[in-house]
N, C-alpha and C positions, 0 to 999 in steps of 0.2 A: 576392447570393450568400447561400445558407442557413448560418448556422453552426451545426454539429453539436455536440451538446454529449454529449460522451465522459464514460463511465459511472466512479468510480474502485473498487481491488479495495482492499479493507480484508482482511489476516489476521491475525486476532486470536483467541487461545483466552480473554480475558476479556471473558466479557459484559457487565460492567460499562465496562470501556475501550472496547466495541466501542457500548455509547451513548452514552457523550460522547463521541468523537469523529463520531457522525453526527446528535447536536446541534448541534456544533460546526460540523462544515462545512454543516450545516441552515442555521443561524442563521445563516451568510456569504451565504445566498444566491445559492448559485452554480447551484443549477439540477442540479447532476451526482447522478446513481444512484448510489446506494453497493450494489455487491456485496460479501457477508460471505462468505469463508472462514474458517471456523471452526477451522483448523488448516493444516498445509502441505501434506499430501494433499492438502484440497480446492480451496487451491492449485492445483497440479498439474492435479485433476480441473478447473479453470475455462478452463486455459489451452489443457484440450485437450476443452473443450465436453463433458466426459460426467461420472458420475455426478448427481448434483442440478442440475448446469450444464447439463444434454445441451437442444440443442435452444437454450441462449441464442445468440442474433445480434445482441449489442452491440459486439460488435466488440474491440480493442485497449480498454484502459482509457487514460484520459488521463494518470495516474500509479497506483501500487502503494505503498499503506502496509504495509509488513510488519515483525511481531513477532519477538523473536530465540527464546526460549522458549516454544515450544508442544511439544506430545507430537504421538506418530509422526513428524512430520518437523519438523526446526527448520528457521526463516529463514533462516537461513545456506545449508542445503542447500536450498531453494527458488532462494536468489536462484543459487547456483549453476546448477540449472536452467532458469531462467529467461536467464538469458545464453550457454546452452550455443545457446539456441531462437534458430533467425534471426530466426521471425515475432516474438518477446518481447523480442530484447537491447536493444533500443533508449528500450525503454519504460520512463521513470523508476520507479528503485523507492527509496521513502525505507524506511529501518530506524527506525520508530519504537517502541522499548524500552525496557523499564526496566533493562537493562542496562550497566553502567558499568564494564564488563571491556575493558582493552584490549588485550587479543587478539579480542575481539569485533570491535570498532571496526578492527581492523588489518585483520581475518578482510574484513571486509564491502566495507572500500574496494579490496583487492585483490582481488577476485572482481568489482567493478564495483557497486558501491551508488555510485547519486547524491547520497543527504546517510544521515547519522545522527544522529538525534534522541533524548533519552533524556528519557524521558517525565518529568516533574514532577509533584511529589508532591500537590503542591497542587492542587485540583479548579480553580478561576479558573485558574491559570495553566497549567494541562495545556489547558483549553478555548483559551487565547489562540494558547498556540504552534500546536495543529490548527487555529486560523482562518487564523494565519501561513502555516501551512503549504500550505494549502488554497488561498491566496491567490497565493501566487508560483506554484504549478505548474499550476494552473487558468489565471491571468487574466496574469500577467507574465510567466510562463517560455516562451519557442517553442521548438515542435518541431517536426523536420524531416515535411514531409509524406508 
C-alpha cells in the first residue's frame, strides 16, 4: 500500500516565523509540502482552492499550524471557519502563537483547536517545539481516514 504523504497549511503573517518553522519541519525529515498562507484570507482562499490556491489538488492538509494575530482576518476566526466546514472540521489545527492571553487560549479551545502552542522566544527552542510538533501530528498522531 502507497502512503500518501499529506501536504501541512502554515498561516503565518511573520516571514521570519514562517522560516523557521519550515526549517524546522525541513530538518525533521518528514517529506510533507508546506503551504504558506500568509494571513487568514488566504486561509480561507486555500480551503476553497481559489485565489493564488485555485487549481491546487493536494488535497486535505495532514494538520494546520495557525497564527492568532494576523491582519484582515485573525486565527481565531479562521479556525472558526474552518470547523463551521464539514470537508475541514476534522483536520487538526494547532494554534501556534505568540499569544499568552487567556481568553485566547479559552477562545481557541472552545471553537475546537486541537493544541495551543505559544511560540518561544528563543530561536533553538521555537525550532525544537515545531520539530515536536511536526513529529506527533505527522508520524504519531492517527487520523480517522
Amino acid at each position: 500500500m502507497k502512503t500518501l504523504v499529506k501536504d501541512i497549511l502554515l498561516v503565518d503573517d511573520s516571514a521570519n516565523d514562517v522560516t523557521l518553522i519550515k526549517n524546522a519541519l525541513a530538518e525533521a525529515n518528514f517529506g510533507n509540502n508546506i503551504i504558506v498562507a500568509e494571513d487568514g484570507e488566504e486561509a480561507i482562499d486555500f480551503l476553497n482552492t481559489r485565489g493564488k490556491f485555485e487549481g491546487y489538488t493536494g488535497g486535505k492538509p495532514i494538520f494546520i499550524l495557525l497564527d492568532i494575530k494576523m491582519p484582515l482576518m485573525d486565527g481565531i476566526e479562521v479556525l472558526k471557519l474552518i470547523r463551521q466546514d464539514p470537508e475541514y472540521n476534522m483536520v487538526p489545527v494547532i494554534m501556534l502563537t505568540s499569544s499568552r492571553d487567556t481568553h485566547d487560549l479559552q477562545a481557541c479551545y472552545d471553537i475546537g483547536a486541537n493544541s495551543f502552542v505559544v511560540k518561544p522566544v528563543n530561536m533553538h527552542s521555537f525550532i525544537q517545539v515545531v520539530k515536536e510538533l511536526g513529529k506527533y501530528w505527522v508520524v504519531i498522531n492517527e487520523l480517522p481516514v
